[in-house]
C-alpha positions in Angstrom: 195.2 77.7 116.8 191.6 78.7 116.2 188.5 76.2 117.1 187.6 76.3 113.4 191.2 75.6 112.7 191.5 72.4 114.9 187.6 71.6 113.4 188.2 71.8 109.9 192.1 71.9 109.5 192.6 74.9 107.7 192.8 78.6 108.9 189.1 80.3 108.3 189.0 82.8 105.5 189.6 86.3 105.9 186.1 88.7 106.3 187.4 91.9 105.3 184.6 94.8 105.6 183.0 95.0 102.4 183.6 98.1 100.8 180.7 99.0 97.6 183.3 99.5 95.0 182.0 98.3 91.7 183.6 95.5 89.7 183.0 94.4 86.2 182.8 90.7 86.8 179.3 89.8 87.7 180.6 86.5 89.4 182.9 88.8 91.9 179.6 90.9 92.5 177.5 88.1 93.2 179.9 86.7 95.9 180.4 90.1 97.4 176.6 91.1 97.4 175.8 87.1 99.4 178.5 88.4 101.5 176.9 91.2 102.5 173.5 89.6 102.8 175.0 87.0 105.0 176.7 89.4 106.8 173.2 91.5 107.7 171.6 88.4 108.3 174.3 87.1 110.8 173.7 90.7 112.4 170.0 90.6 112.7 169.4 86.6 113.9 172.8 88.0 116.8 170.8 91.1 117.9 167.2 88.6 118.0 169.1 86.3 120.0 170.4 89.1 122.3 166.9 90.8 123.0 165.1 87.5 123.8 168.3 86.5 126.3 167.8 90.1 127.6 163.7 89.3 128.0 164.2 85.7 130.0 166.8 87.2 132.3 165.2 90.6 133.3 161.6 88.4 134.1 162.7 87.4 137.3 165.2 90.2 138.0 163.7 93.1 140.5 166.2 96.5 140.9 167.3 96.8 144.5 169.4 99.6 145.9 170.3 100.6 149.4 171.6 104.0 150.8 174.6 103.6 153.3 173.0 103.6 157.0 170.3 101.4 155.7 169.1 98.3 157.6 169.4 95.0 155.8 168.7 91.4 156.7 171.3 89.3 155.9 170.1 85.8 154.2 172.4 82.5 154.4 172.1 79.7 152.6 171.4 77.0 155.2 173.3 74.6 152.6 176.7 76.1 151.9 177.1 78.3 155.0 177.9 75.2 157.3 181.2 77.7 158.9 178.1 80.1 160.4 176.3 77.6 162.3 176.3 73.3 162.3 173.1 71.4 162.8 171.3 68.4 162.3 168.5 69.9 160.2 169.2 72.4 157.6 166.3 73.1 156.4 164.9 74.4 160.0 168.0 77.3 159.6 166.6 80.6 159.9 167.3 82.0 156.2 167.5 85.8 157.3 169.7 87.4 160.0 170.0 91.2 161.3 169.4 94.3 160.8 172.8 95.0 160.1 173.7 98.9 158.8 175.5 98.9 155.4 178.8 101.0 155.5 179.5 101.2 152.2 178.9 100.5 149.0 181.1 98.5 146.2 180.5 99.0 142.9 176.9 98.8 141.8 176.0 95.4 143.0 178.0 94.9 146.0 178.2 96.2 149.7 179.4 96.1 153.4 177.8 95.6 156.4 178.9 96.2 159.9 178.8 92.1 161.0 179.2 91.3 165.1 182.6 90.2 166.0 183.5 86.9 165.7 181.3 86.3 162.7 182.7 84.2 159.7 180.7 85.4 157.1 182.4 88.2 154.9 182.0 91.1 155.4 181.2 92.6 151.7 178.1 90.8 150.4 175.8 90.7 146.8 172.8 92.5 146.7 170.7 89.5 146.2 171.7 88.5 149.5 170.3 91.7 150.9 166.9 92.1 152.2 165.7 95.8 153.4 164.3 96.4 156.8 160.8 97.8 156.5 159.0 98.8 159.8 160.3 98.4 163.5 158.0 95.4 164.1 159.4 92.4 162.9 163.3 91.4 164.2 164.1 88.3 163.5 167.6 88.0 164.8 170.1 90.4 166.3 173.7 87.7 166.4 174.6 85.7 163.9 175.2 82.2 166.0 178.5 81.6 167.5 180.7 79.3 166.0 184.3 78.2 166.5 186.9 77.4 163.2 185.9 73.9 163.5 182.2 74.9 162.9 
């Protein structure tokens, strides 16, 4: 059963494609010429709609891509990965660890890194999770902390 059939009770009328024969009845060319006015209208407002979704989620959206033997930080979510470290304060988390190299990559948004043993954090991770090394300065952390399966 359709949603408009369980709305309205009644299974929705057919929407052929509307082929431009002519027909002598002006009543049957009325109907068919709102149909296809409806029908370019319906078209037009979807394809509005589309763009300005396309506009509002491409604002905040920057292109990443990394080559494989790339350094990445690695950034964890202090408040859903409780199984990488367990503290008090999870705010005071570091939110990046590495560099780590990237062994391969999966598909075009996904890839794996070569994680320290004993880590529980998989091992194929999201490109928004990635952040690229720059510079031989700054290294925030080489392990990821130690944990056991209890946490």
């Amino acid at each position: 059963m359709s949603p408009f059939q369980a709305l309205y009770g009644y299974i929705p009328p057919h929407r052929e494609l509307i082929t431009q024969e002519s027909t002598p009845i002006a009543a049957v060319k009325d109907v068919l010429q709102r149909r296809v006015n409806m029908d370019h209208t319906l078209k037009k407002q979807l394809e509005i709609a589309r763009h300005k979704m396309k506009q509002m989620t491409d604002k905040n959206r920057s292109e990443k891509e990394f080559l494989v033997g790339d350094l990445v930080f690695l950034k964890l979510q202090s408040s859903r990965q409780n199984n990488v470290a367990l503290r008090k304060n999870l705010k005071l988390n570091p939110r990046y660890y590495g560099p780590y190299p990237i062994i391969r990559r999966i598909g075009m948004v996904a890839y794996e890194l070569r994680l320290p043993e004993g880590s529980f954090v998989h091992l194929v991770l999201h490109i928004s999770l990635l952040k690229k090394k720059i510079g031989d300065a700054i290294i925030i952390s080489f392990k990821l902390p130690m944990t056991d399966k209890k946490g």
